[in-house]
N, C-alpha and C positions, 0 to 999 in steps of 0.2 A: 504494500500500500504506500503511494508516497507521502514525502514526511507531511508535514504541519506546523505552519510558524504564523505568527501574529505578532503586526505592529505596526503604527501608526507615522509611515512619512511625512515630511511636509510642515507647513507652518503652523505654530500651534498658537490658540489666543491666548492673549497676556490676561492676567486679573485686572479687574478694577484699578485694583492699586498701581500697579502696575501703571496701566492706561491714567488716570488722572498724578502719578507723578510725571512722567513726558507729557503731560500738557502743564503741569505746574511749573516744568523747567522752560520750554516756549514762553510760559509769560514772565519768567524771574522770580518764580516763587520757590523756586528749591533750585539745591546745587544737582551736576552730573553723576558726584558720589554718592548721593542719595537715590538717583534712580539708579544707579549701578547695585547698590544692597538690593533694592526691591528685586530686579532683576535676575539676583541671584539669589532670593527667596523664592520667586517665581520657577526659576530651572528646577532647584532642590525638591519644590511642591512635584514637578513634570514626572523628574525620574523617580521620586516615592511613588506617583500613581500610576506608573510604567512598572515599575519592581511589584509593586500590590498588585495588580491587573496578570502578571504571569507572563506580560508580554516577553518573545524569544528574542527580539532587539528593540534597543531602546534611541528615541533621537532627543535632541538638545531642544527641539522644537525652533530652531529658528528664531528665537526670542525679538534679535534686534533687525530682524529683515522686513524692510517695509513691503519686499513685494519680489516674487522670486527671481525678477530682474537686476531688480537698482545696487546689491553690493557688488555685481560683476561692473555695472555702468561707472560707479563713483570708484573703482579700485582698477579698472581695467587703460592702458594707454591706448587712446583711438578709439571709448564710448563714451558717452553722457547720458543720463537721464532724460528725454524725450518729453514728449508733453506728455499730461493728465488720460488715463486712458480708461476705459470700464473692461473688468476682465468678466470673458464669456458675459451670461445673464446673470452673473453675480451683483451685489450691492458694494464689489469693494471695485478699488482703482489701482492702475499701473502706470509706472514712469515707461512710456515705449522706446526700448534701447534707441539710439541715436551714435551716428559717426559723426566723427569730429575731422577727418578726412585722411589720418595713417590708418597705417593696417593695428587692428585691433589685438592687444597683447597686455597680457596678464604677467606682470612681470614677480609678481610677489603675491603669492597662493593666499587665502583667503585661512588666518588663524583664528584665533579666540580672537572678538565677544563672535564672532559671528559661526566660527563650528568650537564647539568646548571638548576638544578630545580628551585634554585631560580630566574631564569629569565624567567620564565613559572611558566603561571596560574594553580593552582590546579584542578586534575580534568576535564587539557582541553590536556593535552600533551601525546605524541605519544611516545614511547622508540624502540629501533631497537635494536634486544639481535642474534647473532649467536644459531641456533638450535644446542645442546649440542649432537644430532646425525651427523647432517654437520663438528660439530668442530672434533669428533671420526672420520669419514669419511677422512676429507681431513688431518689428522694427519700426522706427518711425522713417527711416528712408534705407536704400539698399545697403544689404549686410551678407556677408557669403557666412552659410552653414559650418560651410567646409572648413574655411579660414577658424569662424568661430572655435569648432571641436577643438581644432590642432593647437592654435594660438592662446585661448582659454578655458577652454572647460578640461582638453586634459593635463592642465597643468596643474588644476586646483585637484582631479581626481588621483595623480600621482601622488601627491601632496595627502590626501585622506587615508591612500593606503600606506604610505610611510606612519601615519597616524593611528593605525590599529581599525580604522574604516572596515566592517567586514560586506556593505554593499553601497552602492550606489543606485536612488531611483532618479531617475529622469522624467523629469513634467514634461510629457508633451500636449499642448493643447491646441494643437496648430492643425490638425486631420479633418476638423468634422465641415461638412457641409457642400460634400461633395468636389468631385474634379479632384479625387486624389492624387497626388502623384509620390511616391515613396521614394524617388530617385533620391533627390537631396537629401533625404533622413538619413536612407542608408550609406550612403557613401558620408555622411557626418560620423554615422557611429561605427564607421571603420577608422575612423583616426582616433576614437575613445578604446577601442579595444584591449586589452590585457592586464592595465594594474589590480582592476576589480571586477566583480561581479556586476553586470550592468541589466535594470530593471528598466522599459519601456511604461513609462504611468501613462494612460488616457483620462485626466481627468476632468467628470460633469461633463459627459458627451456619449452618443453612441457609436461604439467604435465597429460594429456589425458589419460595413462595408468593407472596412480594410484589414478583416482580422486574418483572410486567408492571407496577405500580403505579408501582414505585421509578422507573425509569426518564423518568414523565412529570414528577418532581420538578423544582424547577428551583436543579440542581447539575450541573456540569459532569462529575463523573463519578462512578460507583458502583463501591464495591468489594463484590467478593464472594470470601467463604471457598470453594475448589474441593477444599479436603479433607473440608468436608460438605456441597456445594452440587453436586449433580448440574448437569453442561454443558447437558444436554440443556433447563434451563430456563431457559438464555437465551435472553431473548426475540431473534428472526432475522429483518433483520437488527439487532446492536446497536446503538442512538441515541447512544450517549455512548461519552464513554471511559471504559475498562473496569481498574479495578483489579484485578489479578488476584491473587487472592491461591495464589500458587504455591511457597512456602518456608515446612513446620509450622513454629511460633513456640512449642508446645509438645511438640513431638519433635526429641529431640535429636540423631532418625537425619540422617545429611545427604544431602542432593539430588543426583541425579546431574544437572549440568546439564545434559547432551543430554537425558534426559528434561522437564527444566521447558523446556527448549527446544523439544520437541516439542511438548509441548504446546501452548504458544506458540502454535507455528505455526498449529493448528490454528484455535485460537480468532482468530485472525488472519484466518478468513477468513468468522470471523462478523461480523466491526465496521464498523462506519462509521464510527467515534474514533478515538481512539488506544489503544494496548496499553501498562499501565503492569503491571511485574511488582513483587511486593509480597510481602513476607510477609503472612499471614494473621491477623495482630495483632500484639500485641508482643511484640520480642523477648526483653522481660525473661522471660519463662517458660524460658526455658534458661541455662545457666550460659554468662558472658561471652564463655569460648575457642571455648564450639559457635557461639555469635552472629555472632563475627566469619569463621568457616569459613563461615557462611552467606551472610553479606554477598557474600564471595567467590563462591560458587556461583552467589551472584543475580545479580550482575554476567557471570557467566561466560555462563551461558544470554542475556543481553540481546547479550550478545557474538557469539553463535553465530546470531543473529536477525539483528541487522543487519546482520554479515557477507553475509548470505544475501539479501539487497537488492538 
């Protein structure tokens, strides 16, 4: 049977506190080492309710990332933050990368506040990287894939697995809405290839069109949204491991885990991988208290799965 693991990529929301100390520092009403405590009172909350939860890796959540673009735009030579953008039908916003007119380069890998390896176990941790096609896609003027992969994304992924990184997912949200063309993804995620394990995320879309396509990628697994990605068009049986994205990231109803259990099971006997359970993007789309109730459900149902081994 293949294995089962469960966790949560991607941006995670901050608390209250959190969120009203960077706006108290905006207006001069607190210092940066004040939200810097909060901030790591907030991670330390993350990974307690990642460790409680059972989850198999754990992520940092992204704490200081406004948006899964803008730390590569403000750190990278030859991007900038773009204008104000609405991502997908989401209620949240993006700076759309932007060239500044050299070729775009990553000269200094992305450390702490923005990945905290040293506060994760080696070898157990999750990374959430922008697909360097998504970032060319939603560009605010023209951006090569290609350049992107080579020039930034795998310098920051060299850089995670020197760091005890044990995968890397990749956001792609660039696929849906027809006139696919796969050419430039793949030929982007052949310049990522070999420091790590590389996951393909589709997330808040239906990925049903492209998935005989996706599939022949070469990443070691693909995630897919199943709150709008009909089962029925996964390709059978699965080649890769299968992200499941089985916990809404933007409903704040919570999961019954026997049901994401069930389901589980099901799709469990489509695979030839392994079964990773996932939320279906990030969980910053709900407020922090539903997040962490989540965490919990998602761990509950991976529980109820392997128990069942």
């Amino acid at each position: 049977m293949p294995e089962i693991k469960a966790y949560a990529p991607g941006i995670y929301p901050r608390s209250e506190e959190l969120v009203q100390a960077t706006r108290d520092l905006d207006r001069g009403r607190t210092t940066r080492e004040a939200v810097e405590r909060q901030r790591q009172r907030d991670l330390a909350s993350l990974l307690r309710a990642q460790e409680e939860a059972g989850l198999d890796y754990l992520s940092d959540g992204l704490l200081v990332w406004q948006d899964i673009f803008r730390p590569f735009c403000e750190a990278a030579r030859g991007l900038e933050p773009g204008p104000l953008t609405r991502f997908l039908n989401t209620n949240t916003f993006y700076r759309a990368p932007a060239a500044t007119g050299e070729p775009p380069t990553l000269e200094g890998p992305l450390g702490p506040p923005y990945f905290e390896a040293e506060r994760l176990s080696r070898g157990r941790w999750v990374a959430t990287l922008p697909s360097p096609h998504a970032m060319a896609a939603f560009a605010a003027d023209g951006l090569d894939a290609g350049e992107l992969a080579r020039r930034v994304i795998r310098p920051q992924i060299e850089w995670l697995a020197e760091n005890g990184c044990a995968l890397v997912v990749l956001q792609e949200a660039a696929l849906f809405g027809g006139n696919i063309d796969l050419q430039p993804l793949g030929a982007a995620l052949e310049e990522l290839a070999g420091p790590l394990p590389l996951a393909l995320q589709l997330p808040f879309g239906d990925a049903g069109e492209a998935l005989g396509e996706l599939v022949e990628l070469n990443v070691e697994a693909i995630g897919v949204d199943f709150y709008s990605t009909d089962v029925e068009a996964l390709p059978r049986p699965f080649p890769k491991a299968l992200l499941a994205g089985v916990i809404d990231a933007r409903n704040s109803l919570l999961e019954d885990p026997r049901e994401v259990a069930k389901f589980g099971r099901a799709l469990l006997a489509e695979l030839e991988g392994e079964l990773h359970l996932v939320p279906n993007g990030d969980l910053q789309f709900v407020p922090e208290g539903i997040a962490r109730q989540k965490l919990a459900r998602l761990g509950e149902a991976a529980r109820i799965l392997k128990e069942e081994r």
